[in-house]
N, C-alpha and C positions, 0 to 999 in steps of 0.2 A: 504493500500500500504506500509506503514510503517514494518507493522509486514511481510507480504511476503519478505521486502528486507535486514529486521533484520540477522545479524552473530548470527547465535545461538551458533555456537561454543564461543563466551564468557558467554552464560549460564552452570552453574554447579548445580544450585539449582533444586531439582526435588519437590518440592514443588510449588504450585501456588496460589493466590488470586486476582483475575481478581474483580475490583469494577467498572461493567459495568448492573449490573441488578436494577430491577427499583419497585421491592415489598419487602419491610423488611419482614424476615420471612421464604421466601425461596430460596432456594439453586439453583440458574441454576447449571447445571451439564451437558447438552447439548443442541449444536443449529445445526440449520443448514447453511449449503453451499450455497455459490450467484454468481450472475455474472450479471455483466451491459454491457446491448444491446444498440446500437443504429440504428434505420433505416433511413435516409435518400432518403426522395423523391427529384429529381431534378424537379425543376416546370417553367414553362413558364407562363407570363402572357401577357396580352392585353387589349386594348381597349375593355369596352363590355357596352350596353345596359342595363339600369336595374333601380332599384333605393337602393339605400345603406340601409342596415340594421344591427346594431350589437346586438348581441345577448350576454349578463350579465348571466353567470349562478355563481350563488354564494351560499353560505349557509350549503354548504354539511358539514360533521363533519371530515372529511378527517383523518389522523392519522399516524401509523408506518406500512409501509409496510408489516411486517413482524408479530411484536404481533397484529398488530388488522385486519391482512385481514380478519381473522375468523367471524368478527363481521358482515361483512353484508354490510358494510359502501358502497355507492354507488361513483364512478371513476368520476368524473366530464368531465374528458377526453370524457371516453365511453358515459355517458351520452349525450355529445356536439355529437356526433358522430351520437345517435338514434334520435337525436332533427333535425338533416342536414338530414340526411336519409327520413326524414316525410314531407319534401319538394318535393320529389316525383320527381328530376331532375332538378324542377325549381329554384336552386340555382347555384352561382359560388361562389366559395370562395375567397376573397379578401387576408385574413389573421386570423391565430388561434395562441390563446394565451391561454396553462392552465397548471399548475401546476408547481412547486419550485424544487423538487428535484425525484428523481427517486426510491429513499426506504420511500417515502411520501405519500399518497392518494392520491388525487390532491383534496381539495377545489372546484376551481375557473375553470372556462375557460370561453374567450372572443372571438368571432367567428367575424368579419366582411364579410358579402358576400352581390350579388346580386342578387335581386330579381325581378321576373316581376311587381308586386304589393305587396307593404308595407304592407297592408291594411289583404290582402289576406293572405300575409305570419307571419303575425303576430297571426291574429285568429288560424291557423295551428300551430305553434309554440308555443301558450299558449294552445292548447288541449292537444298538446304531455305533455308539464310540467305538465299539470293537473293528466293526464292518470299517468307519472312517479309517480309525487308525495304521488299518493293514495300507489303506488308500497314500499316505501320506509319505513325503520324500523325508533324508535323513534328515534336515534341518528340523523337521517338527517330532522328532524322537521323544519327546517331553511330554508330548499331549496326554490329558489326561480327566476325566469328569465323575464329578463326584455330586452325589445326589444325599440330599438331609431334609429331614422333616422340619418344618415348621406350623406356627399355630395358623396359616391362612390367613384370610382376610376378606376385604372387598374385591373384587376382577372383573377386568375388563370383559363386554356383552361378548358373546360367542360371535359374534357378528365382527366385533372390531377384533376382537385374538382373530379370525380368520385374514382378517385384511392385514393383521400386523404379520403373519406369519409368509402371507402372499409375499410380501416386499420380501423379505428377509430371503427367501426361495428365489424369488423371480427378477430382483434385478442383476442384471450381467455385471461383472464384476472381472476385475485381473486383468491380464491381457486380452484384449478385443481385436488388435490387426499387428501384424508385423512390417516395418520398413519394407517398401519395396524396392528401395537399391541401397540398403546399409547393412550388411546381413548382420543378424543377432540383435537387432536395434530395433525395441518397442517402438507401435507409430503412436500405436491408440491404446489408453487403459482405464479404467474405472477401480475406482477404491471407497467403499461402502467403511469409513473408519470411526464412526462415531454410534452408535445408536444411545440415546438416551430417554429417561420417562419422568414426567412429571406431574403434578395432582393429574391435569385432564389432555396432558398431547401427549407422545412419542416421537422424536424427532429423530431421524435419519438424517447424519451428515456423510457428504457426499464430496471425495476427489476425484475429476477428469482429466486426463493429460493426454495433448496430441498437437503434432508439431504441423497439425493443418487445421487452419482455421473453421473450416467448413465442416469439422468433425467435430469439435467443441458447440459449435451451432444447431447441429442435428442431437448432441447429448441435450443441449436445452429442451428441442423439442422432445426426445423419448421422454425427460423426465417428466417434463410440463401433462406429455398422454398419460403416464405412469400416476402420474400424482390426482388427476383428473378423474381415470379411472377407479381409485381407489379412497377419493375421497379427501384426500390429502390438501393443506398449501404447503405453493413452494419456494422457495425462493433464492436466487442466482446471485453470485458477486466475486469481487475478489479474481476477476480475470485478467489473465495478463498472456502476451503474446510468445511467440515461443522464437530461437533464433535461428537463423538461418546461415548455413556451413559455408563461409568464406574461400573460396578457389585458393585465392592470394591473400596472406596479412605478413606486412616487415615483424608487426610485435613475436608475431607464432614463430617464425623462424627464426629471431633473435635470440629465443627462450630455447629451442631445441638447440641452438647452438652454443651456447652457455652449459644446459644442462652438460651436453658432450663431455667438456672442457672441465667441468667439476667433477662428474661422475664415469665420466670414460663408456658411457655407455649412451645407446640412441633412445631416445625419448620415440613417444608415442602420440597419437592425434583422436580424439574422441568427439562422437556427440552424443549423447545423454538425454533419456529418457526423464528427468529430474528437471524440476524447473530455475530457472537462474533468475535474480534480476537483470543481469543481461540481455535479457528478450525484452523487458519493458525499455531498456536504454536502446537497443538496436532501433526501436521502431519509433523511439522519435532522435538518432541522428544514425541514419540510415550508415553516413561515411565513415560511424567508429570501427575504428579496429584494435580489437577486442581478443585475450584469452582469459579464461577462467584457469587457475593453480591451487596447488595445493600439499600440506604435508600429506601425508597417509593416514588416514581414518577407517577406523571397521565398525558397522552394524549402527549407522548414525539412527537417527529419529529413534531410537530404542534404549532400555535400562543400559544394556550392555555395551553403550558406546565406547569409544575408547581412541586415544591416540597413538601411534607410534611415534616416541623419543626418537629415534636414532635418524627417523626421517628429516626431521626438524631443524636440524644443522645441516645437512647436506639442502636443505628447502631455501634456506634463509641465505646461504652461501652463493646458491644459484640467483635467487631473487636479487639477492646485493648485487650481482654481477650482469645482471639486467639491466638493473638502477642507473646502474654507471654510465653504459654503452646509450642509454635513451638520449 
């Protein structure tokens, strides 16, 4: 939001070095475009018959929206979603609680609902996590769901758990398209990372990313039908344009040249599925040139993030020697 509301007219440097990437080595040079959804369900609840059960999914390996959707990593959101669904009707939903931020994975999600039989919906409930769990790659080796009584409560109409569980199932999520001339390079992705509940709504927060505008435009519409359908508002912001891979930059080959000279080895050239401010600066002074750098970072947007030291001086070394030659 910052760089969208930035006076560029006080820039005169057409130069750039954006220190926002997260592998010493190499060069972002472009990302892509986003945009934060939110759906909102209006919910009603009531007195209902049942006996209380909440449902702990934990363990998943969750990550950055953006550099790791590629990986596989399973939506705890969606997941809570095909676990409610294998109930077969015989649930109402009390309250759902999962995930932190919306360019995030989701981790975690906490379901309270009612059930005819504990007993009953519990053996259903650990067949699905079994059946998942076989489903899932090494990253989410952790997963795991744990089911406990409690005293129930009020819950949402069988009518609104049906429509809450609809979203959760039915929007597309992860990777949606692949580059068609960058091979291994996300075009288009959807990231369902936020669901949260309150006395009377349930809100679905929602990440988009794709490095073509016209695909960020048609997500407006699905969700605009999605939400329409279902009952839902919704509402869109927070967009920003995505950047586009420069043939030719002095600053990119300056930097590959440098690194050489410090590290004895050849640097690399990237563009990233992950959003930069970058893309909002490129699109209003079209003539910057521009690379994004960085130490070595593992498993960012997540508890486990973490830097590498070692990178850090050979980073700064390089970067100083940049400095110089500009």
């Amino acid at each position: 939001d910052g760089a969208i509301a930035f006076d560029y007219g006080k820039i005169s440097a057409r130069r750039m070095i954006n220190l926002d990437s997260e592998l010493f080595g190499v060069v972002t040079a472009g990302c892509a475009g986003g945009l934060h959804s939110v759906l909102t369900l209006p919910v009603k609840k009531e007195s209902g018959e049942g006996e209380g059960l909440c449902i702990s999914l934990r363990g998943l390996a969750g990550g950055h929206s953006g550099c790791d959707i590629h990986r596989g990593r399973a939506n705890a959101n969606k997941v809570m979603g095909r676990v409610l669904a294998a109930l077969e009707g015989d649930v109402r939903v009390i309250s759902l609680e999962g995930g932190s931020k919306d360019n995030a994975i989701p981790r975690e999600c906490t379901a309270k609902i009612l059930v005819p039989s504990f007993e009953r919906a519990e053996t259903k409930i650990k067949e699905t996590a079994a059946a998942i769990a076989a489903e899932l790659n090494g990253d989410d080796l952790g997963f795991c769901v744990e089911c406990t009584p409690f005293d129930g409560g009020d819950a949402l109409t069988g009518e609104d758990t049906a429509r809450v569980i609809a979203i959760l199932c039915g929007l597309q999520c992860g990777v949606l398209a692949m580059h068609r001339e960058i091979d291994g390079l996300v075009e288009y992705s959807r990231n369902l990372g936020v669901v949260r509940t309150e006395e009377e709504e349930i809100s679905f927060v929602i990440s988009s990313r794709s490095s073509i505008e016209s695909r960020l435009d048609a997500t407006v519409n699905e969700l605009n039908v999605l939400a329409s359908v279902m009952g839902c508002k919704v509402t869109h912001g927070g967009r920003y344009p995505g950047w586009e891979y420069a043939p030719v930059s002095e600053v990119r080959d300056l930097y590959l040249n440098v690194l050489r000279e410090v590290t004895g080895k050849e640097g690399t050239v990237d563009v990233i599925h992950a959003g930069l401010e970058c893309g909002v600066i490129y699109s209003r002074l079209p003539d910057m040139d521009m690379i994004s750098i960085g130490p070595t970072m593992y498993d960012i947007h997540s508890p486990a993030e973490r830097l590498d030291l070692a990178s850090v001086e050979l980073f700064w070394k390089t970067l100083a020697g940049v400095i110089r030659l500009l």
